[in-house]
C-alpha positions in Angstrom: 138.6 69.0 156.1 141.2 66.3 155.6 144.1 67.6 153.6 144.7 64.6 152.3 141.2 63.8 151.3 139.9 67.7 150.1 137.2 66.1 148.2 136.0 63.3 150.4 136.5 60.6 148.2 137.7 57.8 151.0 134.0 57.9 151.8 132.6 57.5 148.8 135.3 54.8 148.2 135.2 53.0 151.4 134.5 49.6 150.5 135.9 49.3 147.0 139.1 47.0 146.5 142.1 49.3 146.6 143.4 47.1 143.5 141.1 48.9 141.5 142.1 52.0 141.9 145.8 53.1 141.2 148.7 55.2 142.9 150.2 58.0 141.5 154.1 58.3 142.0 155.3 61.8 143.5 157.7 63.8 140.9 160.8 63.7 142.6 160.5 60.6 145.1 163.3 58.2 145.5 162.9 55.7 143.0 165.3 53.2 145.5 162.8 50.6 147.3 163.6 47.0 148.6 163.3 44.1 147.0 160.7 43.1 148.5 158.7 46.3 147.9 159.0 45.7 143.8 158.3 42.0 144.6 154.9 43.1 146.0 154.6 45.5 142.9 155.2 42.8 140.3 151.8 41.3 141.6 149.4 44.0 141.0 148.2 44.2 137.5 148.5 47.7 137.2 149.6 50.5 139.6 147.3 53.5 137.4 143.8 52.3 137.0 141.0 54.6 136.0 138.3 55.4 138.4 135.1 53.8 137.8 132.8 56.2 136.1 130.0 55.1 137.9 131.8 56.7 141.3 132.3 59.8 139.7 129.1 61.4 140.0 128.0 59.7 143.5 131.6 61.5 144.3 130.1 64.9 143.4 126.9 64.7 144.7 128.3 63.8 148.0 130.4 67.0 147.5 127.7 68.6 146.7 125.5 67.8 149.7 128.0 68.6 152.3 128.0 72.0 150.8 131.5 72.0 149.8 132.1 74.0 146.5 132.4 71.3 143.4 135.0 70.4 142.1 136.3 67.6 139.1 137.4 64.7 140.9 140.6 63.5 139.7 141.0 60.4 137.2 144.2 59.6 139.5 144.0 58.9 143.5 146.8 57.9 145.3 146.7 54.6 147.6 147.2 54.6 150.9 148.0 51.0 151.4 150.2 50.8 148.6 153.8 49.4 149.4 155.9 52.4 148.4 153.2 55.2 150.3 155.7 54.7 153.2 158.8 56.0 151.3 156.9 58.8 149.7 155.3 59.9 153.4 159.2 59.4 154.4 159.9 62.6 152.0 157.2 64.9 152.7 158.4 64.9 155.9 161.9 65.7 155.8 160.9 68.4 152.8 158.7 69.9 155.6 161.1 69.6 158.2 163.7 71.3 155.5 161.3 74.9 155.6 160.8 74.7 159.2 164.3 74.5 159.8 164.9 77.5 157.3 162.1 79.6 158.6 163.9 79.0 162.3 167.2 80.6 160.8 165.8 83.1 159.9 165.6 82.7 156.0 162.8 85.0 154.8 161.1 84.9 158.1 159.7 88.6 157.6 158.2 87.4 154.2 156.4 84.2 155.8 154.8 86.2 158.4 153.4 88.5 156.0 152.3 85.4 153.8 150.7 84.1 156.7 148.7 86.6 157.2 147.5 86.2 154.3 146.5 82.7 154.0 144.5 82.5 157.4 146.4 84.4 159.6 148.8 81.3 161.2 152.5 81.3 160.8 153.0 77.8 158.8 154.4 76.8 156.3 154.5 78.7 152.9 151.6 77.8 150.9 152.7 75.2 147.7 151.6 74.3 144.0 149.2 76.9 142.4 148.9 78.9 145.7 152.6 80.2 145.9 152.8 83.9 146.6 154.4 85.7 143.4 157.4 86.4 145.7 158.4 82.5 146.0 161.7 81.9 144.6 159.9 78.4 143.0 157.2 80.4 141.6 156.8 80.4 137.8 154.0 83.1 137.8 155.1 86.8 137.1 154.0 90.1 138.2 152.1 92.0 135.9 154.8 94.2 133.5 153.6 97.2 135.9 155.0 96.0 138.9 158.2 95.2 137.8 161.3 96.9 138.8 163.1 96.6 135.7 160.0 98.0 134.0 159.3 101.4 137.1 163.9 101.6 136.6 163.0 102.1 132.8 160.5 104.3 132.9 162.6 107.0 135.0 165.9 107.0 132.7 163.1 107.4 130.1 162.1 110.8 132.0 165.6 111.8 132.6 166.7 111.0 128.9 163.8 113.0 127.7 164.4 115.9 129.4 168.5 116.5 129.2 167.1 115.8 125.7 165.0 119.2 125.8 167.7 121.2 127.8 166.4 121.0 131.1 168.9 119.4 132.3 172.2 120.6 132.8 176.0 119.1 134.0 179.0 121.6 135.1 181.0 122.3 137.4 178.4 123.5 140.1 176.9 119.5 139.5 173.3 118.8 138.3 170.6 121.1 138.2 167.6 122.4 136.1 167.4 125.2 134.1 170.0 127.5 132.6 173.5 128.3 134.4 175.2 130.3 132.0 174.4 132.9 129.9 175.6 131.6 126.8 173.7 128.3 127.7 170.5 129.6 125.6 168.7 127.6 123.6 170.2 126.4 119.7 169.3 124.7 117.0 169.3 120.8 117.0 170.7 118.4 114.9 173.2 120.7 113.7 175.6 118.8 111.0 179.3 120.4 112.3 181.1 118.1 109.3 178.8 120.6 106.7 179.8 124.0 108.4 183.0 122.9 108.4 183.4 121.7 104.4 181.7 125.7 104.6 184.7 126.8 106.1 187.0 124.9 103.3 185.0 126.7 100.4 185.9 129.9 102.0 189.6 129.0 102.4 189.4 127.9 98.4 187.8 130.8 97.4 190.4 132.5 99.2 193.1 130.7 97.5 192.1 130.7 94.2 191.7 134.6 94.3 194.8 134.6 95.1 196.1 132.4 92.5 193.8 134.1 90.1 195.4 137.8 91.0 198.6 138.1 92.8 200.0 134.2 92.9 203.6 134.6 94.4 203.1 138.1 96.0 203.4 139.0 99.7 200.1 140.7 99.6 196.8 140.4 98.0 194.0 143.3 97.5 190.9 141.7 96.5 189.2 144.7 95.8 192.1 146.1 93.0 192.9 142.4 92.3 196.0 142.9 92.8 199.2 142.1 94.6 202.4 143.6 96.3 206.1 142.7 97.6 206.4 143.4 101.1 210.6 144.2 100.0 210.7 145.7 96.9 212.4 144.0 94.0 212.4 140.5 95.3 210.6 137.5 94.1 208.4 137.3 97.3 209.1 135.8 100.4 206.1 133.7 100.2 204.4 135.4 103.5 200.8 134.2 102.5 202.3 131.0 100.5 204.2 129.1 102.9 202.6 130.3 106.1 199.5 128.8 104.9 201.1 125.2 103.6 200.0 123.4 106.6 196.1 125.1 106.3 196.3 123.4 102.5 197.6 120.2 104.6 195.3 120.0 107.2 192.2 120.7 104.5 193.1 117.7 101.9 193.7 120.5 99.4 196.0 118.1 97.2 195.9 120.1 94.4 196.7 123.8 95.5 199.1 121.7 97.2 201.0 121.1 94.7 201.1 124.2 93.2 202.7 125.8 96.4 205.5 123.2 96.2 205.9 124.3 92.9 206.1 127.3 93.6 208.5 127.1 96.3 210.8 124.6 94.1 211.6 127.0 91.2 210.9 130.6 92.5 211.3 131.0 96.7 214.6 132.6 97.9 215.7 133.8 100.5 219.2 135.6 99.4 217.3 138.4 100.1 219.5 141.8 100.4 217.0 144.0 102.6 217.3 145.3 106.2 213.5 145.4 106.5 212.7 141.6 107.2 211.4 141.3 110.7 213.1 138.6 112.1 210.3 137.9 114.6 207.9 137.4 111.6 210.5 135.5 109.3 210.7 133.2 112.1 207.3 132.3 112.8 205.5 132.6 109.7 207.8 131.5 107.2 210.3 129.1 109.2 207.1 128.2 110.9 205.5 127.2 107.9 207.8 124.9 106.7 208.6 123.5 109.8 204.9 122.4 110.3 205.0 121.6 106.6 207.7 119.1 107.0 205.8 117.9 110.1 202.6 117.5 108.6 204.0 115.4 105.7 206.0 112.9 107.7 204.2 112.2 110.0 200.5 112.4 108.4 200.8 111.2 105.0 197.7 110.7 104.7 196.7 114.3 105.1 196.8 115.8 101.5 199.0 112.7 100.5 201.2 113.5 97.0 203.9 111.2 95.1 207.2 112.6 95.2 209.7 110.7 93.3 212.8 109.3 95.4 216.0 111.4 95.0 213.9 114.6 93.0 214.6 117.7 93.9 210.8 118.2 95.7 212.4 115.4 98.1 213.2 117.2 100.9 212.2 120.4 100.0 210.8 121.3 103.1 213.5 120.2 105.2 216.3 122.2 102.9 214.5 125.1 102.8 214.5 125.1 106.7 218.1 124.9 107.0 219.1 127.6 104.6 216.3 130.0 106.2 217.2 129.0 110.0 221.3 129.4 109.1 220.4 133.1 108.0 218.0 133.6 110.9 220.5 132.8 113.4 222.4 136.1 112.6 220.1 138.3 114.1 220.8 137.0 117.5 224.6 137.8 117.0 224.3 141.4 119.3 226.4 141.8 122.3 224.0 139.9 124.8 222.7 137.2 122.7 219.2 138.8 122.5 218.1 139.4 118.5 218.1 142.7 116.7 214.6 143.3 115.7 215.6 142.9 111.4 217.9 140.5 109.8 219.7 140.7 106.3 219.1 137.6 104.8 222.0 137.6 102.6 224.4 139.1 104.9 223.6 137.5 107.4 223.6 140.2 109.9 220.7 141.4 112.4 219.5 144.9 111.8 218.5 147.5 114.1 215.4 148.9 114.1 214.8 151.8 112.6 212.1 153.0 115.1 211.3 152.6 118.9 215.5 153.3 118.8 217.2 150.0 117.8 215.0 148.1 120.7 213.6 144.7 120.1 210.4 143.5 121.3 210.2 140.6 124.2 208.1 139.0 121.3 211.2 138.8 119.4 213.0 137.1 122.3 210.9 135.0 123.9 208.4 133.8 120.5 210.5 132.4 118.5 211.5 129.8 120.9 209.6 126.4 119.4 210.6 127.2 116.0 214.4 127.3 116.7 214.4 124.2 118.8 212.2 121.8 116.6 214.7 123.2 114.0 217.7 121.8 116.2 215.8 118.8 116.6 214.8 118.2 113.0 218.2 118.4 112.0 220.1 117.5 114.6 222.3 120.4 115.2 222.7 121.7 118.7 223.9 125.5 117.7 220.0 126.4 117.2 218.8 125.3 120.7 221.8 127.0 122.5 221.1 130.2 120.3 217.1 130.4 121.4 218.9 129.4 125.1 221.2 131.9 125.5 218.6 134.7 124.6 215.8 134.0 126.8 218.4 133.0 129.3 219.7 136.4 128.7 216.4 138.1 129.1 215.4 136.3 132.1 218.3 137.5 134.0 217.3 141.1 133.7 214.8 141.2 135.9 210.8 140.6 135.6 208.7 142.0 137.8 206.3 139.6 139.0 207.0 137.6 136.0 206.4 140.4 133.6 208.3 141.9 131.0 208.2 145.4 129.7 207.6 145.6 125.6 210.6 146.7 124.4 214.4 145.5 124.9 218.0 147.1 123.8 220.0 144.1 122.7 223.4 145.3 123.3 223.0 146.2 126.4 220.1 143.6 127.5 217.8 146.5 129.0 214.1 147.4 129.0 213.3 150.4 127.1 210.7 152.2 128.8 208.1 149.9 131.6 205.1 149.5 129.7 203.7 146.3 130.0 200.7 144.8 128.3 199.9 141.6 126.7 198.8 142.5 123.0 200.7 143.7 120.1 203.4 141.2 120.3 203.6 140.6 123.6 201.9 137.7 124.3 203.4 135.5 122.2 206.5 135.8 125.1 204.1 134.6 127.3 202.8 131.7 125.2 206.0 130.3 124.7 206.8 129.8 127.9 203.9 127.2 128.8 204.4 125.6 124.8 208.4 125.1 125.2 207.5 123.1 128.9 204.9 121.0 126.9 207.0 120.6 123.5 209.3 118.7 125.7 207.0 116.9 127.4 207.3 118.5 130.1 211.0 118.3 131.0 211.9 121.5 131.6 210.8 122.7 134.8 212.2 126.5 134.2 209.7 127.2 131.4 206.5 125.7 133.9 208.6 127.8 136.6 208.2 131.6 134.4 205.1 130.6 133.2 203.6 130.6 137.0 205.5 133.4 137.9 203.7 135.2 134.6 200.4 134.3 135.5 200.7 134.8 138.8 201.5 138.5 137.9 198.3 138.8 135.4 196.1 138.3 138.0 197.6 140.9 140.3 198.6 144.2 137.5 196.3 143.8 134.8 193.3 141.7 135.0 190.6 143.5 136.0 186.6 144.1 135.7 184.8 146.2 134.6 181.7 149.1 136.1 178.6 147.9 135.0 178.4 144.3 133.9 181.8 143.1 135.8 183.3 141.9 132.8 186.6 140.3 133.1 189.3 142.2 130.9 193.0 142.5 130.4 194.3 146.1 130.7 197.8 147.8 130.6 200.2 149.4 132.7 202.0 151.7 130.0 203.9 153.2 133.1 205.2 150.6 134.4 203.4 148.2 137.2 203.6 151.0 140.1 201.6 153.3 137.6 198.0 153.4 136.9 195.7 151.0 135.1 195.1 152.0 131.4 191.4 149.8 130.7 192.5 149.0 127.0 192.3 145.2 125.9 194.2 144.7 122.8 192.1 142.0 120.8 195.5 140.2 120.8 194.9 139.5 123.9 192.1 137.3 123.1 194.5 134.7 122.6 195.5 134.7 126.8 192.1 132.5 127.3 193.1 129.8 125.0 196.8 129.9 126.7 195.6 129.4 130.3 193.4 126.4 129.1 196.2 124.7 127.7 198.6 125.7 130.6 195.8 124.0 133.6 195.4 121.0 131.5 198.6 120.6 129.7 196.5 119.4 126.6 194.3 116.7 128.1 190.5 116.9 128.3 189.0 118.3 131.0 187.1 115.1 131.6 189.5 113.1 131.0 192.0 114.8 134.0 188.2 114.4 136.0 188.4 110.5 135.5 191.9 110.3 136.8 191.6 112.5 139.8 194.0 115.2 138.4 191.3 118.3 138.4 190.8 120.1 141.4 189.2 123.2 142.8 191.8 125.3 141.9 192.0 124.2 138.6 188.4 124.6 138.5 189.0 128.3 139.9 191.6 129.3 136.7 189.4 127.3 134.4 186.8 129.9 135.1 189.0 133.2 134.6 189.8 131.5 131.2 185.9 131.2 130.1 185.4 135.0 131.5 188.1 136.1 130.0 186.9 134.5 126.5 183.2 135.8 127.4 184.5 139.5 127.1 186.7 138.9 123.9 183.0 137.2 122.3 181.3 140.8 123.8 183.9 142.9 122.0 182.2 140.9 118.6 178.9 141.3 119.8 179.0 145.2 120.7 179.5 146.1 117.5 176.8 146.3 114.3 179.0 144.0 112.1 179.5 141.1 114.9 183.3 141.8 114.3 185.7 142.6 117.2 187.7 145.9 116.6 191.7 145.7 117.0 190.9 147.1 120.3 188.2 148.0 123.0 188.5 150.0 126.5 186.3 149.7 129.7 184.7 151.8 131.7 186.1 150.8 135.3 185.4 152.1 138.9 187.6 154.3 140.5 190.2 152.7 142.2 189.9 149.7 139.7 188.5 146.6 141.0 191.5 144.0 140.2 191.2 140.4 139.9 193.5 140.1 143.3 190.6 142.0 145.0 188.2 139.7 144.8 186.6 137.5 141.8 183.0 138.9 140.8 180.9 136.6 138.8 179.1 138.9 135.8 175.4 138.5 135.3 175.8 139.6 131.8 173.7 138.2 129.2 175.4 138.7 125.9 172.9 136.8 123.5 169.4 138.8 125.3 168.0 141.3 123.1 166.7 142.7 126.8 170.1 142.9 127.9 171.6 146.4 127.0 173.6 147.1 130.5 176.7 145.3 129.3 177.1 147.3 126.1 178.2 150.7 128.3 181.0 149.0 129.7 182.5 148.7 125.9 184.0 151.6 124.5 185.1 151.2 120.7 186.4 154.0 119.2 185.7 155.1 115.5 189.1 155.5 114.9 191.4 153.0 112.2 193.8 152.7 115.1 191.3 150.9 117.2 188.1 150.0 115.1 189.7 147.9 112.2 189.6 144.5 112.1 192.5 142.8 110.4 190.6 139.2 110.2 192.7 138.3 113.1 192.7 134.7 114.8 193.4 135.4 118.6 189.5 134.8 119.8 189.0 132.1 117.3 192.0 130.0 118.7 191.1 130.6 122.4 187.2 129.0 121.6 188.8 126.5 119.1 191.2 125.3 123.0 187.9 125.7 125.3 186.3 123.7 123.0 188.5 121.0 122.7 189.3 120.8 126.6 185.5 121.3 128.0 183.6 119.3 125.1 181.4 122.3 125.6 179.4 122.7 122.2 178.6 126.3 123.5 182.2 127.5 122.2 181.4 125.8 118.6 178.1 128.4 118.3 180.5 131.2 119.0 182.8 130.0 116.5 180.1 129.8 114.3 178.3 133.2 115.0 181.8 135.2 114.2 182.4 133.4 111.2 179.0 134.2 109.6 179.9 138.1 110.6 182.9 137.4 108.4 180.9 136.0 105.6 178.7 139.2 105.9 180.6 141.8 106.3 184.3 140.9 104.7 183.3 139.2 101.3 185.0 141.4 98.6 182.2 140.0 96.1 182.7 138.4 92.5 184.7 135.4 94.7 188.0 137.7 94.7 188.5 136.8 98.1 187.6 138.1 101.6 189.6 141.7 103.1 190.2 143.9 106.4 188.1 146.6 107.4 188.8 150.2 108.4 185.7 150.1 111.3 183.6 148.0 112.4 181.2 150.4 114.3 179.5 151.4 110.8 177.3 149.6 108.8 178.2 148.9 106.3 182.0 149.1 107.2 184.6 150.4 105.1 186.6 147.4 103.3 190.4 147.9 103.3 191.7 146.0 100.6 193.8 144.0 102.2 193.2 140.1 102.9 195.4 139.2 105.6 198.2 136.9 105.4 196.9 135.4 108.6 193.2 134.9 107.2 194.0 131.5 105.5 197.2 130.8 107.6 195.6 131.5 111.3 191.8 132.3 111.4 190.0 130.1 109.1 192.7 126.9 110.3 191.1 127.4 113.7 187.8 127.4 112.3 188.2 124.9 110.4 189.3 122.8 113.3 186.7 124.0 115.6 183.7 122.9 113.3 186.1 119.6 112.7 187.1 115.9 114.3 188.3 116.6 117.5 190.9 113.8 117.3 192.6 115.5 114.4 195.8 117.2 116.1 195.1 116.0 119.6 196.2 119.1 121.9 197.8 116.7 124.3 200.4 115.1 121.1 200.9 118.3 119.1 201.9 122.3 120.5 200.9 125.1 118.0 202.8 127.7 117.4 201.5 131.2 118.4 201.7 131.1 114.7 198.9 128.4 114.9 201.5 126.4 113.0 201.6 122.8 114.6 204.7 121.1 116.1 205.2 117.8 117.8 206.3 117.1 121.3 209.2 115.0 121.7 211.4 113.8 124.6 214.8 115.4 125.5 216.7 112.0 125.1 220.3 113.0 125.9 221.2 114.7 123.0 218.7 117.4 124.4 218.3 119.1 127.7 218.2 122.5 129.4 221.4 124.2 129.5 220.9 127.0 131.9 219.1 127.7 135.3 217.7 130.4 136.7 219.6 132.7 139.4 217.0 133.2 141.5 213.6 131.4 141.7 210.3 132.3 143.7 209.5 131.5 147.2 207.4 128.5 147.7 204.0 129.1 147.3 204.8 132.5 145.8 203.1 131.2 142.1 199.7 130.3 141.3 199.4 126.7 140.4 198.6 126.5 136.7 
């Protein structure tokens, strides 16, 4: 068949004068001809004629009879003598020289040949007008929607959406996976509104507060269940040990009003000409100079947090900020012994640090080495140097007596700048030392090396002496060596301890989200290493909650441990322990929780709290919110002293239900529910990488040492190279 004639009309047509017919112009064809071409044009009467309508049927019956399929026979037919066919011809030819020449260079040669095959078999050209292939770049047809690509791509984020959705899929550090990798990754509720539980966590603190108010406003002590109160020093006005240490909780909440009535408080009746030998200067330091020191903080440089009008040139002015300088002047004369180091007491109105009247006249490290970021942000605040040389010289002082592999026994004579006794453990005080050295290196933005330097050294010792696991379930714990390093393990964790978790976070990521150091290249294997020591420990400080009938840890819990011990420098064991399984029992045996007030009280203390409230905040992982969230319902339960008079300590919390001990803790609304309350809260409030808190959990910001401010002592003798675990 003709391609140029596919209907066979030039037959039925031969004979008939071609100026009855008409030509049809190509789309696209040069519209440039000679002269003498539109000369020739101007003399036809019309170039588009209709075809006859008596041709049309003699047109399809001669279709018809040479058995070719019928078709309608087109109103237009071009002319082949017409003057411009030449030009047009001209076109088609260079358009099909144009493909040939592609197809040669190998421009979708694969994708002819299998068009070809297609289309008879030959390798020509690519087939045009309503015969295009749906791959043809010209093509206006589409694929059907099931075909596409975009469509099949959407589909499978769909399916992957749907089920990291349902919890089948999980991301950590081993990569992607299905199923379950931890045990505390079991299933919780969704959609769970964290803003409500955490407005639940303000209605406790306001409960709290207003039993307080209600019953023993301006007392060192509350007893909700006598409703009463109690001086901590006799005859004194109070030295506002549950009022100022909780300002920046009433800050941090919005609790304008209660607010208010603190600074009221503090205006007309706080004092601290004091004549007592019993103040602690440990706990004057970080509660009450804390306090206001985060108070001050808080207030200038958040005024929107609990904002309140204070008239220019009142009294209520600076009241934080003069009540810091009278307490810090009298604080600073506990550190006037022999060596520098602080007696363990002060006399506020003498002046004069006090020997204590037990463990003979020693001082705890505590006492040395955690009171560090109040008396520097105090010399910064004000300006005056004397504060920072004073916090210098001590832990200077204690520095140069000698740590064993960066650990410090408990106790320390200040005149003569020795360790009473070796015992060494991290609770009861003592690991606030610790803390303080990682917080000072951030406070300053990390500008002083010495502090990152002790801090290594420290932790590097942890691992070695006194982390260990335990028989059963390997659990990782935090024992003691009350006779010294060379003497044996004692399997006691101190629930103080708890707060070492939290520490070593904050000390691997100096602040900074996890996946934000992951972005930037800055996390590595190590890290990843000491990142999972931190959750262990934390696992085993949430078991010592959930051993117990009440859901509330004990003071303190020991281990049952292999013989010899199996320590942390042995060899890390990953525990298969599943804490939230009904099924799993196995774990519970390697607790041991005496019924004894020593050990089984719980003084609504904040160490575990904290540490979840820093793994939450560096991982992102929600898991650390539903432990949060699990102890504080055990609180609810168990330490609610009815008739809203306020929440107390217990004497046990093996029994059911346990004895209440009529006491709420000074660090209830200054410590524990603060963490909570920024656990369940927005996690850019207090960014961990801008602000350091206190061991106190009282917030200070970091700052730069300018050149007003700078370390003023070195070491004498610094580890070995690669001596330190990188932290």
């Amino acid at each position: 068949m003709n391609s140029r004639d596919p209907f066979n009309l030039r037959s039925s047509l031969r004979g008939t004068s071609p100026s009855s017919l008409f030509h049809t112009r190509v789309p696209g064809a040069s519209t440039s001809i000679p002269s003498s071409v539109q000369e020739e044009k101007r003399e036809a009467s019309d170039s588009r004629v209709q075809v006859p309508e008596a041709l049309i049927p003699a047109a399809a019956s001669s279709a018809n009879a040479s058995g070719q399929m019928p078709h309608a026979i087109p109103r237009n037919v071009p002319i082949q003598s017409d003057p411009q066919r030449r030009y047009e011809e001209r076109m088609w030819a260079g358009s099909e020289k144009e493909r040939e020449r592609k197809m040669q260079n190998g421009y979708a040669n694969g994708v002819a040949e299998k068009i070809g095959s297609v289309f008879g078999g030959e390798k020509k050209g690519l087939p045009m007008y309503k015969d295009k292939p749906y791959h043809y770049s010209a093509s206006k047809r589409r694929r059907p929607l099931i075909e596409q690509k975009r469509f099949l791509a959407s589909l499978v984020l769909l399916f992957i959406g749907l089920i990291y959705w349902a919890g089948l899929l999980y991301t950590g550090s081993l990569g992607w996976g299905f199923g379950k990798i931890l045990w505390w990754e079991t299933s919780r509720p969704q959609g769970i509104d964290w803003d409500t539980r955490m407005e639940q966590v303000r209605d406790v603190f306001k409960i709290s507060w207003a039993a307080y108010e209600d019953h023993a406003w301006g007392f060192d002590e509350y007893r909700p269940l006598s409703k009463r109160g109690r001086q901590i020093i006799e005859g004194s006005n109070g030295m506002g040990w549950i009022i100022v240490d909780a300002l920046d909780t009433l800050i941090i909440m919005n609790m304008t009003a209660e607010l208010l009535h603190a600074r009221d408080w503090i205006t007309t009746t706080l004092n601290f000409d004091i004549n007592s030998d019993q103040v602690g200067t440990f706990e004057v330091t970080t509660q009450i100079l804390g306090g206001l020191l985060s108070a001050h903080y808080l207030s200038t440089d958040f005024p929107d947090m609990a904002p309140i009008s204070v008239i220019e040139g009142s009294p209520g002015e600076d009241l934080y900020r003069e009540k810091v300088a009278d307490l810090a002047d009298r604080v600073l004369g506990a550190f006037e012994s022999k060596t520098g180091i602080p007696y363990a007491n002060v006399n506020l109105q003498t002046m004069k640090g006090i020997a204590a009247q037990n463990n003979e006249g020693a001082t705890s490290s505590a006492s040395v080495g955690g009171v560090q970021l109040e008396l520097k942000y105090v010399a910064k605040m004000t300006g005056e140097k004397h504060y920072w040389e004073t916090a210098e010289k001590a832990i200077q002082k204690l520095d140069e007596i000698g740590a064993s592999d960066g650990l410090l026994p408990s106790l320390v004579q200040p005149d003569s700048a020795t360790f009473q006794g070796q015992g060494v453990r991290l609770g009861s005080g003592g690991e606030y030392y610790y803390q303080d050295l990682i917080k000072q290196y951030l406070q300053t933005s990390k500008q002083e090396e010495v502090y990152h330097d002790m801090w290594k050294e420290a932790f590097t010792g942890m691992r070695k002496n006194l982390i260990a696991y335990s028989k059963t379930a390997n659990l990782t714990f935090i024992g003691e060596r009350p006779n010294g390093l060379d003497g044996p393990l004692h399997p006691k964790m101190m629930h103080s301890s708890c707060s070492v978790p939290g520490t070593l976070a904050l000390a691997l990521t100096g602040g900074k989200p996890i996946s934000e150091l992951k972005k930037s290249f800055q996390w590595h294997e190590e890290q990843e290493d000491q990142l999972s020591l931190a959750k262990r420990l934390l696992q085993t400080c949430y078991g010592m909650y959930k051993a117990t009938p009440t859901g509330l840890a004990p003071e303190s819990a020991r281990f049952h441990i292999p013989d010899p011990p199996h320590m942390l420098s042995d060899g890390i064991i990953n525990s298969a322990a599943d804490l939230n399984s009904p099924s799993d029992t196995d774990w519970h045996r390697d607790y041991i929780i005496k019924s004894d007030v020593r050990e089984s009280a719980n003084y609504q203390s904040p160490s575990t709290i904290a540490s979840i409230f820093y793994l939450y905040r560096l991982t992102g992982d929600v898991t650390y919110r539903h432990w949060g969230w699990d102890i504080f319902e055990s609180f609810l339960q168990h330490t609610d002293a009815g008739a809203r008079n306020g929440y107390t300590s217990l004497d046990d919390v093996t029994l059911t239900p346990p004895p209440q001990r009529d006491n709420m803790s000074p660090a209830w609304m200054a410590e524990t529910l603060k963490w909570f309350y920024l656990l369940f809260g927005p996690e850019d409030v207090l960014p961990l990488d801008q602000v350091v808190f206190s061991g106190a959990a009282h917030p200070f910001p970091r700052f730069e040492l300018g050149k007003t401010w700078g370390t003023g002592w070195k070491r004498r003798g610094k580890a070995k190279e690669g001596e330190t675990d990188q932290v």
